[in-house]
MMTF fields as JSON, N, C-alpha, C and O atoms, coordinates in Angstrom:
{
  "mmtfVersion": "1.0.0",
  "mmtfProducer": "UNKNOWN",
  "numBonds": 375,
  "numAtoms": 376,
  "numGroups": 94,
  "numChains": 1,
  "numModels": 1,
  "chainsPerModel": [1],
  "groupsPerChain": [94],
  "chainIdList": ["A"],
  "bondAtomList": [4, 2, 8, 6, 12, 10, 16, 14, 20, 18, 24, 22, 28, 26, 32, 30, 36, 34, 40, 38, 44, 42, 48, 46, 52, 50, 56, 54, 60, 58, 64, 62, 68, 66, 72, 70, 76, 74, 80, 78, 84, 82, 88, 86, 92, 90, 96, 94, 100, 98, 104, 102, 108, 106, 112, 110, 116, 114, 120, 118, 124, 122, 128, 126, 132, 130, 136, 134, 140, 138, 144, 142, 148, 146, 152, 150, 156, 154, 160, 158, 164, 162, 168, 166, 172, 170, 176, 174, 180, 178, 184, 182, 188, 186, 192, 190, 196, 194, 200, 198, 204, 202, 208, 206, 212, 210, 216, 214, 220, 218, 224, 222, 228, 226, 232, 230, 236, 234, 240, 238, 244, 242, 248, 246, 252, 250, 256, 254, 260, 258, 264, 262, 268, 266, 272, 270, 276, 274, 280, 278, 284, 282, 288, 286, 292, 290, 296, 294, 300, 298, 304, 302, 308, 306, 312, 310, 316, 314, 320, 318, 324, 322, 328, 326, 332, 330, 336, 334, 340, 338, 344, 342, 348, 346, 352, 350, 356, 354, 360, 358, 364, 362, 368, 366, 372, 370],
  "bondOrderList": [1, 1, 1, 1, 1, 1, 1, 1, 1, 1, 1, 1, 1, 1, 1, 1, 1, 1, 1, 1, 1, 1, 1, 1, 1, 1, 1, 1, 1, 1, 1, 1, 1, 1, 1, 1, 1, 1, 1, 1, 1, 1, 1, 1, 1, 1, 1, 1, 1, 1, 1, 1, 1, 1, 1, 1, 1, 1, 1, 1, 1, 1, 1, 1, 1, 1, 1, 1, 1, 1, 1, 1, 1, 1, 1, 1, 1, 1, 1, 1, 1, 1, 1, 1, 1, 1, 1, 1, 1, 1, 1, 1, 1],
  "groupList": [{"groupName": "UNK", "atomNameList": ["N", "CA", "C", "O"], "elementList": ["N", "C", "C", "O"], "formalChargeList": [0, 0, 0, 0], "bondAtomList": [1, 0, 2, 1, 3, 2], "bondOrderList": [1, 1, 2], "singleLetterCode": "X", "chemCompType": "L-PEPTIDE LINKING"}],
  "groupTypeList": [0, 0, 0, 0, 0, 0, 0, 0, 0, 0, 0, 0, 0, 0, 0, 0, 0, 0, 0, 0, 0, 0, 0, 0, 0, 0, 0, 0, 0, 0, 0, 0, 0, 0, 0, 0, 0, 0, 0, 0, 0, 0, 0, 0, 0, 0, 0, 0, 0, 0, 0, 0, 0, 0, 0, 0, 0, 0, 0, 0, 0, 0, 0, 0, 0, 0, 0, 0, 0, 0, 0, 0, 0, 0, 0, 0, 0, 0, 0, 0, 0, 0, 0, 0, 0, 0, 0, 0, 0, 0, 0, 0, 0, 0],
  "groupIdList": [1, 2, 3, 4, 5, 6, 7, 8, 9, 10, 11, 12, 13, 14, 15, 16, 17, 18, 19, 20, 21, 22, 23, 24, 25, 26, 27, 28, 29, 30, 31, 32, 33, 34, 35, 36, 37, 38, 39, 40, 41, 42, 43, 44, 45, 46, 47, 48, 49, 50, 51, 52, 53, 54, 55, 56, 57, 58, 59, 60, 61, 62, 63, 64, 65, 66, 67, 68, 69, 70, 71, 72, 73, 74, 75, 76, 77, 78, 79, 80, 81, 82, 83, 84, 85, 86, 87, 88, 89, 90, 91, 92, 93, 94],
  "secStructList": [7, 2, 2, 2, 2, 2, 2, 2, 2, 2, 2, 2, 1, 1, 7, 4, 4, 4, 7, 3, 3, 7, 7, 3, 3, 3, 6, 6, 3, 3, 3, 3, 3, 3, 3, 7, 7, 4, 4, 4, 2, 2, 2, 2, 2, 7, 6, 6, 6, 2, 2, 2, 2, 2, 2, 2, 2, 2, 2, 2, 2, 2, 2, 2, 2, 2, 1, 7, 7, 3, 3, 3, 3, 3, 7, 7, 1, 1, 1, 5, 7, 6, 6, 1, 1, 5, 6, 6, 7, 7, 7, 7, 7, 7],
  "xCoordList": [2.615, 1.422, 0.167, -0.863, 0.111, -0.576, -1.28, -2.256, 0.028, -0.352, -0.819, -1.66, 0.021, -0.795, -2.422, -3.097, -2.959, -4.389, -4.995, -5.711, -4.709, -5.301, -5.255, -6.389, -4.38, -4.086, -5.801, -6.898, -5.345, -6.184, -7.607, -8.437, -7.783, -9.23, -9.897, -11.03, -9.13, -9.325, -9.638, -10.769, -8.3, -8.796, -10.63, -11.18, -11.199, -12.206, -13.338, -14.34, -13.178, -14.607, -14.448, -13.345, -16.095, -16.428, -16.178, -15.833, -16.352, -15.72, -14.689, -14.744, -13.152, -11.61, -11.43, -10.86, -11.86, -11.836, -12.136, -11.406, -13.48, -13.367, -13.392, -14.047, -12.68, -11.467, -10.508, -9.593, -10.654, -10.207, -9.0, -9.087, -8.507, -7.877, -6.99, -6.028, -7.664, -7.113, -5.957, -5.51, -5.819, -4.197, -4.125, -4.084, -4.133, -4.098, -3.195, -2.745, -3.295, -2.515, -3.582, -3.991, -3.782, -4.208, -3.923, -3.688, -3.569, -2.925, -2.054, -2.183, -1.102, 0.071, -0.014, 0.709, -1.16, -1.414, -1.393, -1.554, -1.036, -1.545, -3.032, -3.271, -4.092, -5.61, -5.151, -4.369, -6.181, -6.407, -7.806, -8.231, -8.596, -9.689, -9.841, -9.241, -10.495, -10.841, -12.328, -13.143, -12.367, -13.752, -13.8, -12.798, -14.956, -15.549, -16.756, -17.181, -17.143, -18.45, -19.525, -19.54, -20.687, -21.772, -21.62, -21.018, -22.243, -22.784, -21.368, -21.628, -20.209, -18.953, -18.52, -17.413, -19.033, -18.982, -18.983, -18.05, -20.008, -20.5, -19.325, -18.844, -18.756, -17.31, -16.15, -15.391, -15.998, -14.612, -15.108, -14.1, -16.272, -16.543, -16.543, -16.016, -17.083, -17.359, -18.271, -18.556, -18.56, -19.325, -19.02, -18.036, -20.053, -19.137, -18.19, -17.806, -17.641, -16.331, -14.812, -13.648, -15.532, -14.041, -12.906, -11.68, -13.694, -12.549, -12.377, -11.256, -12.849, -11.887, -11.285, -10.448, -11.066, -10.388, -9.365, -8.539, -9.218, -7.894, -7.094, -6.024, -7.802, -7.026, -6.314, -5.322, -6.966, -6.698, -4.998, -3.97, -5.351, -3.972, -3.243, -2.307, -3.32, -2.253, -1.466, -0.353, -2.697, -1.728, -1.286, -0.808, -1.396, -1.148, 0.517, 1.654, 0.122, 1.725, 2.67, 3.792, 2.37, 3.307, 3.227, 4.211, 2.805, 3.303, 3.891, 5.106, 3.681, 4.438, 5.704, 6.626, 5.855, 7.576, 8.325, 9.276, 7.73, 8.31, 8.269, 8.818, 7.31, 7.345, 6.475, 6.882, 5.365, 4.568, 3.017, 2.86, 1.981, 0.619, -0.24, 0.182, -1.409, -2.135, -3.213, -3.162, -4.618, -5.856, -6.333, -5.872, -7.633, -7.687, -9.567, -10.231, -10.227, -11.897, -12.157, -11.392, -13.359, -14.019, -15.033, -15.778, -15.084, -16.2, -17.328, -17.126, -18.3, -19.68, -20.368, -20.372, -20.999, -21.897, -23.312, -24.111, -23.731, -24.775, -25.709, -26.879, -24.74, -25.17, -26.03, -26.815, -26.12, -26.644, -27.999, -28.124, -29.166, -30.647, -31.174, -30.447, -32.277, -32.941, -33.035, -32.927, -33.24, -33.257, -32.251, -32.415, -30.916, -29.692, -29.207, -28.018, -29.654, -29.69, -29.128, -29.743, -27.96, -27.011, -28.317, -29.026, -28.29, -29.27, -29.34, -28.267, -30.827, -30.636, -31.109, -31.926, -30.316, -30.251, -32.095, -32.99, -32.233, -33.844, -34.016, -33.36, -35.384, -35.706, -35.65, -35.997, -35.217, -35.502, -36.563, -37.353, -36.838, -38.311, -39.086, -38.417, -39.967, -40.539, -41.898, -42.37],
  "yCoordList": [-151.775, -151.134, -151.76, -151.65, -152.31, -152.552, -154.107, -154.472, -154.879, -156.033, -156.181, -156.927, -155.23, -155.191, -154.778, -155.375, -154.129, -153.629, -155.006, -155.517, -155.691, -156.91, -157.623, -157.917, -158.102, -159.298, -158.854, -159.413, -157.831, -157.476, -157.679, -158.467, -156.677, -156.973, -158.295, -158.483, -159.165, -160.524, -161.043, -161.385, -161.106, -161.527, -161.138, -161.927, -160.193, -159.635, -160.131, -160.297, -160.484, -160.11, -161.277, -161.802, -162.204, -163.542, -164.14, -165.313, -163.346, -163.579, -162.973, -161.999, -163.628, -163.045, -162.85, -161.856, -163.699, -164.125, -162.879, -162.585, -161.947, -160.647, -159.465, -158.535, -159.444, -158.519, -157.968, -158.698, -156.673, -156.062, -154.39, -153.758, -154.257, -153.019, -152.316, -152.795, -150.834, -149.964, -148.744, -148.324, -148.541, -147.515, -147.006, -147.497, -145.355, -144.134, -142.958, -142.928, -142.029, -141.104, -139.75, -139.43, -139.222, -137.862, -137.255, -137.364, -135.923, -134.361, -135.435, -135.805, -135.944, -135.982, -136.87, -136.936, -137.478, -139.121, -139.671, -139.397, -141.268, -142.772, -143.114, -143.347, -143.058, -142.878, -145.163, -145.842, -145.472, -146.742, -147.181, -147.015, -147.766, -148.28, -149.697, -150.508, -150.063, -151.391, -151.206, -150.333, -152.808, -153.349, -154.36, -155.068, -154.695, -156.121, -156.717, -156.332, -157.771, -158.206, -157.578, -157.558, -156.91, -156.012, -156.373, -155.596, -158.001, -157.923, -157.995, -158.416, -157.72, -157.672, -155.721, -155.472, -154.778, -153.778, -153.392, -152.821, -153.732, -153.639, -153.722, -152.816, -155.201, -155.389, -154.953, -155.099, -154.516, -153.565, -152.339, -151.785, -151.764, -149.915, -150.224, -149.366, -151.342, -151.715, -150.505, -149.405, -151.138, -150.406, -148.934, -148.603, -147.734, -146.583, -145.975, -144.828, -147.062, -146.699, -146.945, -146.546, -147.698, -148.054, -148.828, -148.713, -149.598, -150.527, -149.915, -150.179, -149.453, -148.537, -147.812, -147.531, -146.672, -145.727, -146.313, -145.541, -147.52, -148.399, -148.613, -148.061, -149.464, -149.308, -148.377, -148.608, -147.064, -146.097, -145.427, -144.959, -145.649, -145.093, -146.449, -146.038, -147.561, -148.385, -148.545, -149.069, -147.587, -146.894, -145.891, -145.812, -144.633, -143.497, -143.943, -143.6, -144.682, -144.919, -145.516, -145.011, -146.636, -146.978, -146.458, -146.935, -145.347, -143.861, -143.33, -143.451, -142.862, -141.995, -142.351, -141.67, -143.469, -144.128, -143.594, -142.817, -144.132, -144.138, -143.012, -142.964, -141.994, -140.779, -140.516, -139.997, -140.983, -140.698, -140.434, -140.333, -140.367, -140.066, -141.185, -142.056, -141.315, -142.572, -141.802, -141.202, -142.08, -142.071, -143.453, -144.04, -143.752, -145.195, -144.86, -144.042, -145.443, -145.393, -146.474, -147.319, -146.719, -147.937, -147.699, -146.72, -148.858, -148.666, -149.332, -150.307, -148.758, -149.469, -149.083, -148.017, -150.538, -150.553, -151.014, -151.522, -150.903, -151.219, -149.442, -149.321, -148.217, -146.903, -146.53, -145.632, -147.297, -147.188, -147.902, -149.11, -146.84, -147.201, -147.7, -148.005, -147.691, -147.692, -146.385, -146.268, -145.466, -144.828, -143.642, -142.452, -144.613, -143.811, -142.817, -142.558, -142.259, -141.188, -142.289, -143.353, -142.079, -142.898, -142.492, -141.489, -144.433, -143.997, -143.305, -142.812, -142.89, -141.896, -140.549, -139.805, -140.259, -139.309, -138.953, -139.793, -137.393, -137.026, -137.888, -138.848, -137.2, -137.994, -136.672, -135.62, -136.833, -135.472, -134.927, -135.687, -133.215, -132.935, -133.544, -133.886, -133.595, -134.048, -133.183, -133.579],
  "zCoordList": [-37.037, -36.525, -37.138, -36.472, -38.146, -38.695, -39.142, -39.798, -38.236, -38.248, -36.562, -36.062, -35.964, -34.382, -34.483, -33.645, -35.104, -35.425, -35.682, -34.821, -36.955, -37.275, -36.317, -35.937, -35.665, -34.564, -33.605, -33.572, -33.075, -31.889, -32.422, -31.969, -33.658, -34.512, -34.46, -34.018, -34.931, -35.139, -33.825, -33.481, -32.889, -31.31, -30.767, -29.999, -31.151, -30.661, -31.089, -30.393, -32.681, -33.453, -33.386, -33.236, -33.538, -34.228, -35.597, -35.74, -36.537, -38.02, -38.368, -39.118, -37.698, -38.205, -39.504, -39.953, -40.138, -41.295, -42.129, -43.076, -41.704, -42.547, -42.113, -42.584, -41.197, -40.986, -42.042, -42.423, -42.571, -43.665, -43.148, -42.095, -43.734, -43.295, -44.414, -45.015, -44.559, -45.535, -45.105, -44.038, -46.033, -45.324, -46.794, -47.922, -46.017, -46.956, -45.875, -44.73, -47.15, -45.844, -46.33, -47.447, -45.145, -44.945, -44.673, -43.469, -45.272, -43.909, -43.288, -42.121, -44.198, -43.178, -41.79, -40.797, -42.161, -40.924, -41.694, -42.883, -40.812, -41.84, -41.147, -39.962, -42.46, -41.835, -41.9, -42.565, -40.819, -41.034, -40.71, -39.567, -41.702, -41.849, -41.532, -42.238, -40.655, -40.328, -40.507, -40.208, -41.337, -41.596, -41.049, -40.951, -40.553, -39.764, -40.682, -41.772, -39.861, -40.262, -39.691, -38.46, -40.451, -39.582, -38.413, -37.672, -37.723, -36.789, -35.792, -34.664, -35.98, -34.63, -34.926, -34.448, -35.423, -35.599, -34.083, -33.517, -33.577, -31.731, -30.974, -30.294, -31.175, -30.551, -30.452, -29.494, -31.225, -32.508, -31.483, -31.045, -30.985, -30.953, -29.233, -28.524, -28.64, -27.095, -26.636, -27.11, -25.619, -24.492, -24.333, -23.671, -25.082, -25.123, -25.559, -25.326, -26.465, -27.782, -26.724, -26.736, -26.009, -25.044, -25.844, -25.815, -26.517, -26.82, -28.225, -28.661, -28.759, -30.155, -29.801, -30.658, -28.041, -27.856, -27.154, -26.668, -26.98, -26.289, -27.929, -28.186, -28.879, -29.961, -30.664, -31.354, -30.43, -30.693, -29.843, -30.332, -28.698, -27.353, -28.052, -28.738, -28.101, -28.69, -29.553, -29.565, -31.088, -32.003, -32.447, -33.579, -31.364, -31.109, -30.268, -30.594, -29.292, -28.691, -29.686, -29.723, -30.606, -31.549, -32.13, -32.695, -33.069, -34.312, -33.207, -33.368, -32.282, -31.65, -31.534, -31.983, -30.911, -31.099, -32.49, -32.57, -33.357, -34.51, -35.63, -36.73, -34.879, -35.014, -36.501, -37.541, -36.227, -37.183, -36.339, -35.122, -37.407, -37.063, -37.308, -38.068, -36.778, -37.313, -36.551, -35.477, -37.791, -36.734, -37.513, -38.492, -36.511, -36.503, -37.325, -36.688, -38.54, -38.203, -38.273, -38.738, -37.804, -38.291, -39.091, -39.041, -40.062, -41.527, -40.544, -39.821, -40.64, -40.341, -41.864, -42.479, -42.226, -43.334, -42.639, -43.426, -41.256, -40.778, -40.684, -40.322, -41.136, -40.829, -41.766, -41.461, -43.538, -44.279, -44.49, -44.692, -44.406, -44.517, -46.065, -47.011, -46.037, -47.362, -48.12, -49.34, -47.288, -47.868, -48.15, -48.418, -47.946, -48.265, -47.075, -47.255, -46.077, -44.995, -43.939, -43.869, -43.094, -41.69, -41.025, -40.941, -40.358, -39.384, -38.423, -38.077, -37.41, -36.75, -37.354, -36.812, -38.892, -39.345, -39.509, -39.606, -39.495, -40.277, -41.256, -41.661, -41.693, -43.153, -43.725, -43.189, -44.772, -45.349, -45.957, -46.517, -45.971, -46.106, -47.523, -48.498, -47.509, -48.77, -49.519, -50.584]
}
């Protein structure tokens, strides 16, 4: 499962090369973290989170075979501002 994640990761993004992936378990899932390079973060999530929610049904069907859990995140380090707050987020009052 987990070398199928990388393969595909890699196929997608422009820098294969740092393509990273963590594995922990949570409540009884295997959580899996994929990291990219900031700027292929875009690619990895697609148009609308299409193409992370295809990765996602791809490794939902293989745990399922094999009868386990998996959720899939992706690390974005592009969410972190200057001033510490994910962008988007308020500013906080001052």
């Amino acid at each position: 499962m987990e070398q199928l994640l990388t393969y595909l990761a890699r196929a997608l993004v422009d820098q294969p090369d740092q393509v990273g992936l963590r594995i922990s378990e949570v409540d009884g899932a295997r959580l899996l973290e994929l990291k990219v390079a900031p700027e292929d973060v875009g690619k990895v999530i697609g148009r609308d989170g299409r193409t992370v929610n295809a990765l996602r049904t791809l490794l939902n069907a293989a745990a399922q075979k094999s009868g386990q859990k998996v959720r899939l995140e992706i690390l974005d380090d592009r969410r972190n501002t200057a001033n510490g707050q994910p962008a988007g987020a308020p500013d906080s009052p001052r």
